[in-house]
Residue frames as a rotation matrix with the C-alpha (Angstrom) as fourth column:
UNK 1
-0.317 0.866 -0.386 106.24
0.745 0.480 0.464 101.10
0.587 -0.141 -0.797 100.47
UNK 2
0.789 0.567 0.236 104.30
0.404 -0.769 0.496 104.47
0.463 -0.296 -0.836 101.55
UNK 3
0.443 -0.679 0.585 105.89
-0.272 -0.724 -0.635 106.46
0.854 0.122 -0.505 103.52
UNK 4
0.963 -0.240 -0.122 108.34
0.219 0.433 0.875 105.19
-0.157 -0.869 0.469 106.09
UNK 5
0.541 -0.823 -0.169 111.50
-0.298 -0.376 0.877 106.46
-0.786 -0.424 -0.449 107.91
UNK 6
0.431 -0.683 -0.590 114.82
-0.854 -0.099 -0.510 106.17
0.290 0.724 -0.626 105.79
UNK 7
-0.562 -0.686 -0.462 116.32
-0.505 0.727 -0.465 102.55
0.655 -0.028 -0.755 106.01
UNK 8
-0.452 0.423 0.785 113.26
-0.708 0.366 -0.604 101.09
-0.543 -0.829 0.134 107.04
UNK 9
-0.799 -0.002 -0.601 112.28
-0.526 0.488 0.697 97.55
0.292 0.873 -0.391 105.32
UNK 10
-0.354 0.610 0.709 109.45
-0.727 0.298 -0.619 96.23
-0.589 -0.734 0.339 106.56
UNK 11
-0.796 -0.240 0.556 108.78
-0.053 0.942 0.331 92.70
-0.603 0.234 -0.763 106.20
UNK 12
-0.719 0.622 -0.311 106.14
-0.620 -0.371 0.692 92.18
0.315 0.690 0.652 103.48
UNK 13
-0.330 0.798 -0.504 104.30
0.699 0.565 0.437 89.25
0.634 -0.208 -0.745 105.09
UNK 14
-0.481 0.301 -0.824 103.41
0.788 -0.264 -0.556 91.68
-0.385 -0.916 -0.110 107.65
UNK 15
-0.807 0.101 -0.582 102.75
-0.382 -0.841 0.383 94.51
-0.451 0.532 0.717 104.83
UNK 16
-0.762 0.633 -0.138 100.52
-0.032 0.176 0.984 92.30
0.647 0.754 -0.114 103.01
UNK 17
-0.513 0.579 -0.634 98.71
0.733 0.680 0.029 90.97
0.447 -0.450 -0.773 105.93
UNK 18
-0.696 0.006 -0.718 98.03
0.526 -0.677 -0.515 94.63
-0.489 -0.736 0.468 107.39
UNK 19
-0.716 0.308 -0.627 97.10
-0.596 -0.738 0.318 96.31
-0.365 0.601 0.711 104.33
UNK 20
-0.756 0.604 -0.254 94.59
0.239 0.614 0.752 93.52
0.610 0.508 -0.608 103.26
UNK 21
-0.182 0.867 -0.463 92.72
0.983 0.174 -0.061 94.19
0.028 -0.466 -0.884 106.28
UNK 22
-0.479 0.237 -0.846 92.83
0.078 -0.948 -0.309 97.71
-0.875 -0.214 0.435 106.53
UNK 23
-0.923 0.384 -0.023 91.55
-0.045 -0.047 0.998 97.33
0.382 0.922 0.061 102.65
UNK 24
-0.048 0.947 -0.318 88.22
0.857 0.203 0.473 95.44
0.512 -0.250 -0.822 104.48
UNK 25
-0.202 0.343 -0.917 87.79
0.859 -0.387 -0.334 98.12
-0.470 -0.856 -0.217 107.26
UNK 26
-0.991 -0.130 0.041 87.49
0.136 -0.936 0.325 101.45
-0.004 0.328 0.945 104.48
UNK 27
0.255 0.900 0.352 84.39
0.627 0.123 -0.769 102.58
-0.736 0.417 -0.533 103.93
UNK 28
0.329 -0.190 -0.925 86.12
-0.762 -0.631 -0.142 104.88
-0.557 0.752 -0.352 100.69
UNK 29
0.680 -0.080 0.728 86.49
0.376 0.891 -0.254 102.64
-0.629 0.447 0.636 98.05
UNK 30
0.263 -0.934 0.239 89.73
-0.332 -0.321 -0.887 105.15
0.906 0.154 -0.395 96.67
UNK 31
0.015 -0.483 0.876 91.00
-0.991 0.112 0.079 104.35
-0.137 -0.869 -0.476 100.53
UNK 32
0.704 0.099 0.703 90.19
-0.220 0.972 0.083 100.52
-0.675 -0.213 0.706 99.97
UNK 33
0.932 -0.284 0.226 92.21
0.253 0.064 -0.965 100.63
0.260 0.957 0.132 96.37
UNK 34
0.700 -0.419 0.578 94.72
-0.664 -0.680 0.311 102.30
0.262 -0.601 -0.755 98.23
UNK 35
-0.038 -0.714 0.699 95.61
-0.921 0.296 0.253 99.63
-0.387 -0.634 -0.669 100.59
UNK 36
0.746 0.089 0.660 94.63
0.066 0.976 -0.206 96.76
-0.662 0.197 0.723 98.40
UNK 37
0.927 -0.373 -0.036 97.27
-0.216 -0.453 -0.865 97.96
0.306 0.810 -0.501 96.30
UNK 38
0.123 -0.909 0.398 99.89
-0.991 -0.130 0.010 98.08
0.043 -0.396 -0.917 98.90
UNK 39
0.285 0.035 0.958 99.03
-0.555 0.821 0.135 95.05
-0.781 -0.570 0.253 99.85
UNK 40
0.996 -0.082 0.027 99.32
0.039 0.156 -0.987 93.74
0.077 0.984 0.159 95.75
UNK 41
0.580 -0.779 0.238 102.82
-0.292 -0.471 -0.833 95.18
0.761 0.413 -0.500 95.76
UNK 42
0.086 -0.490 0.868 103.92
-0.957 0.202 0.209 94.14
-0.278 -0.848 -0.451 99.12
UNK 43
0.500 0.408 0.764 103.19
-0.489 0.861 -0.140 90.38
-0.715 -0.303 0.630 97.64
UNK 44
0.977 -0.167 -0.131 105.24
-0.082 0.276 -0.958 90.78
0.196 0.947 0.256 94.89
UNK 45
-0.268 -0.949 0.167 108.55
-0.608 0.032 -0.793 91.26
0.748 -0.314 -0.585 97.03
UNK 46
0.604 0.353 0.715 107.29
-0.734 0.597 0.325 87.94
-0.312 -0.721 0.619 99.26
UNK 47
-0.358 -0.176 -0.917 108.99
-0.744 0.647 0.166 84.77
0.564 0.741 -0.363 98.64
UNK 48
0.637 0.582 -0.505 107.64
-0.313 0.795 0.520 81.45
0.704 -0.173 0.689 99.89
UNK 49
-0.082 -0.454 -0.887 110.35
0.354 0.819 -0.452 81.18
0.932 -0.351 0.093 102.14
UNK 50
-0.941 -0.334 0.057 109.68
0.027 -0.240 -0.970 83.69
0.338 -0.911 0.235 104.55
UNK 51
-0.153 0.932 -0.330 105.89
-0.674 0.146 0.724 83.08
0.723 0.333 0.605 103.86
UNK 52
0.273 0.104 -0.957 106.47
0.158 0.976 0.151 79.31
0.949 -0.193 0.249 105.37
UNK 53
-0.570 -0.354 -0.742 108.15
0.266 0.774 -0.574 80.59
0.778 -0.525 -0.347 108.07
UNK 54
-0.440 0.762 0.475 105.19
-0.860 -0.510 0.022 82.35
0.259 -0.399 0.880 109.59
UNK 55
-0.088 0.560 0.824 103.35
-0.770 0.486 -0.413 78.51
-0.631 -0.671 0.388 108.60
UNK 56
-0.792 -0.496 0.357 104.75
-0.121 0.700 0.704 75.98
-0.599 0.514 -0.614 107.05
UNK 57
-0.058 0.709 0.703 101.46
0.663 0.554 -0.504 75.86
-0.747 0.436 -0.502 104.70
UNK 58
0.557 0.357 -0.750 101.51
-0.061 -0.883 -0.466 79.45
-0.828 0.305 -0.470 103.42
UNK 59
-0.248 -0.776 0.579 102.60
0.791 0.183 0.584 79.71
-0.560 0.603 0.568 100.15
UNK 60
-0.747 -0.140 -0.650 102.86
-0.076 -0.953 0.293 83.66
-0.661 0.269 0.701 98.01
UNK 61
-0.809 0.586 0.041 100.37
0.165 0.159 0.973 82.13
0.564 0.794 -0.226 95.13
UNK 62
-0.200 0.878 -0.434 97.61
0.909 0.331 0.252 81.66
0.365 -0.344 -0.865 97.63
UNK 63
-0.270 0.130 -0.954 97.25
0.697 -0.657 -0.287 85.23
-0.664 -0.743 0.086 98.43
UNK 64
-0.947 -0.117 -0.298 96.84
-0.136 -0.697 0.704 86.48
-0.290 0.708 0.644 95.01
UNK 65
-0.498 0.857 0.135 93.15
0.478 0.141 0.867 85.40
0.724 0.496 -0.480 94.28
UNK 66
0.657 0.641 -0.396 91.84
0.733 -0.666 0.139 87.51
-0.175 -0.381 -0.908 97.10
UNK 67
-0.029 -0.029 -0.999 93.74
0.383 -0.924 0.015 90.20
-0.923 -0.382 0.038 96.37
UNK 68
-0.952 -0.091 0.291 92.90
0.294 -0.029 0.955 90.27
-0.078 0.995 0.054 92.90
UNK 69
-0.184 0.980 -0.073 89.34
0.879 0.198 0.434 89.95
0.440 0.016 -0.898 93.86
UNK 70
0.073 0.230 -0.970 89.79
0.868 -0.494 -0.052 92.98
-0.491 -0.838 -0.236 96.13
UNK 71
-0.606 -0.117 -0.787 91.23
-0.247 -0.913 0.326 95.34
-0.757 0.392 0.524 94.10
UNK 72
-0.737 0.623 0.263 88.59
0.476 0.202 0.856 93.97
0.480 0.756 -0.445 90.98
UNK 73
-0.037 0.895 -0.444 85.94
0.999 0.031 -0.022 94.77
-0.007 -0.444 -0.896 93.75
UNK 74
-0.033 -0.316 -0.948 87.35
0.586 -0.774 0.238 97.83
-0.810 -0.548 0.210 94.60
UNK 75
-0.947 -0.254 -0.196 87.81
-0.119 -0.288 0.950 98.97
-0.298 0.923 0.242 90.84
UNK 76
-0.047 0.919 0.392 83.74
0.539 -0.307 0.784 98.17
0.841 0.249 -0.480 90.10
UNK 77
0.614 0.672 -0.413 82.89
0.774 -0.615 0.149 100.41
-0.154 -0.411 -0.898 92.77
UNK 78
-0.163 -0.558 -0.814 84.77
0.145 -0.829 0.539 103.23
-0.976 -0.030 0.216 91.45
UNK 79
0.814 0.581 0.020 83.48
0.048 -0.033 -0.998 102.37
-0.579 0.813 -0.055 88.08
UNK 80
-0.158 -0.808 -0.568 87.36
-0.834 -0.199 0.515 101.98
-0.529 0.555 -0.642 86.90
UNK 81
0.931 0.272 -0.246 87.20
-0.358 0.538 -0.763 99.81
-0.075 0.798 0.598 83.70
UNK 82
0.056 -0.987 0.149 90.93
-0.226 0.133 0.965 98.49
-0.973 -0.088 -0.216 83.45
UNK 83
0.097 -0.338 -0.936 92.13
-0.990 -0.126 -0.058 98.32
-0.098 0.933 -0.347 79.50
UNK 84
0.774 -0.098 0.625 92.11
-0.150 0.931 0.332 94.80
-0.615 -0.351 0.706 78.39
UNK 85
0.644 -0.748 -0.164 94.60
0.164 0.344 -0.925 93.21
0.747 0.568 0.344 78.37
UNK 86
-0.552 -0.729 0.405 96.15
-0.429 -0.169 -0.887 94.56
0.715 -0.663 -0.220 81.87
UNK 87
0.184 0.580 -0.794 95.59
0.682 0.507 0.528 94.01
0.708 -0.638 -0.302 85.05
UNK 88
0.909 0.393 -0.142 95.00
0.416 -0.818 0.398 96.66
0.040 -0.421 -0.906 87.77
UNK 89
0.615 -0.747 -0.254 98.48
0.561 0.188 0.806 97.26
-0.554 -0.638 0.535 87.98
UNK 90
0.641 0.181 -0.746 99.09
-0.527 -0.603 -0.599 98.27
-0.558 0.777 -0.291 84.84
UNK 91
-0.498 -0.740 -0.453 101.04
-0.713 0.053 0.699 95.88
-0.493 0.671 -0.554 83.83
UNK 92
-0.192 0.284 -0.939 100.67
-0.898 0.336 0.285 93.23
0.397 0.898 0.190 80.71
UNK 93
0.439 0.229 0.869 99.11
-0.634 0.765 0.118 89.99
-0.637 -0.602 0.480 81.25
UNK 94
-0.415 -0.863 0.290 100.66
-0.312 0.434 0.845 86.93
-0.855 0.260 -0.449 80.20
UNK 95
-0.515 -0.359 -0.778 100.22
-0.829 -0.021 0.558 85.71
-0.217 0.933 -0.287 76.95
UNK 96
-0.740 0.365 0.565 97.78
0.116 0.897 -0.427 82.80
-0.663 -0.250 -0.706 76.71
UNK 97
-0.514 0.847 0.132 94.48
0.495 0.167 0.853 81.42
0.700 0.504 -0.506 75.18
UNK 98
-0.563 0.642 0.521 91.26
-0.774 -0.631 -0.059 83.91
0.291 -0.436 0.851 76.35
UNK 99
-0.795 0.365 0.485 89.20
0.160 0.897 -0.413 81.42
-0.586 -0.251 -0.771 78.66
UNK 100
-0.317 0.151 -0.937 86.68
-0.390 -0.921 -0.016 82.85
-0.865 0.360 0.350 76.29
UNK 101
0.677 0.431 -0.596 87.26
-0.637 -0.062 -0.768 82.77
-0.368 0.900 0.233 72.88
UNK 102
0.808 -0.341 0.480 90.32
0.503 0.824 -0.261 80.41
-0.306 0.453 0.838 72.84
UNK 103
0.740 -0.423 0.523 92.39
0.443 -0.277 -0.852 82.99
0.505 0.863 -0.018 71.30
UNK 104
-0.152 -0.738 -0.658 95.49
0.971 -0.235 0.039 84.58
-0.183 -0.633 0.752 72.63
UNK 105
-0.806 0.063 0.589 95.42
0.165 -0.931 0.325 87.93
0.569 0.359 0.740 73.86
């Protein structure tokens, strides 16, 4: 996670929670993408248990619709189009019906 000392791990609830807000405070929307990213990636090495113990309500799912929404936001003002079929990340989305057309894919 960026750049930090050798054998430093910083906790991710504290990684997400930092970099989400520094995301709001950019006024570069490559600088907002940036940290909404970190923040994206910092949520993926969360688990719900150290989530809870911050507040026994908090669970890793509930953080992913605003940062989705950020980096989505962040991506139309840069005019980045993402390939369908991914998400910003680059990686593959899951397999399902298209709320759409019904169809998978």
């Amino acid at each position: 996670m960026g750049r930090l000392p050798s054998g430093v791990d910083p906790d991710p609830l504290h990684v997400v929670t930092l970099a989400h807000h520094l995301a709001d405070v950019q006024t570069d929307p490559a600088e907002e993408l940036r940290w909404d990213l970190l923040a994206l990636d910092a949520a993926e090495s969360l688990t719900d248990d150290r989530a809870r113990e911050h507040h026994s309500s908090l669970r890793v799912a509930g953080f992913y619709p605003s940062l989705h929404l950020n980096v989505a936001a962040a991506h139309h003002a840069l005019a980045i189009r993402p390939r369908h079929g991914t998400i910003s990340t680059g990686r593959r989305r899951t397999a399902g019906p298209s709320p759409r057309t019904g169809t998978d894919g």
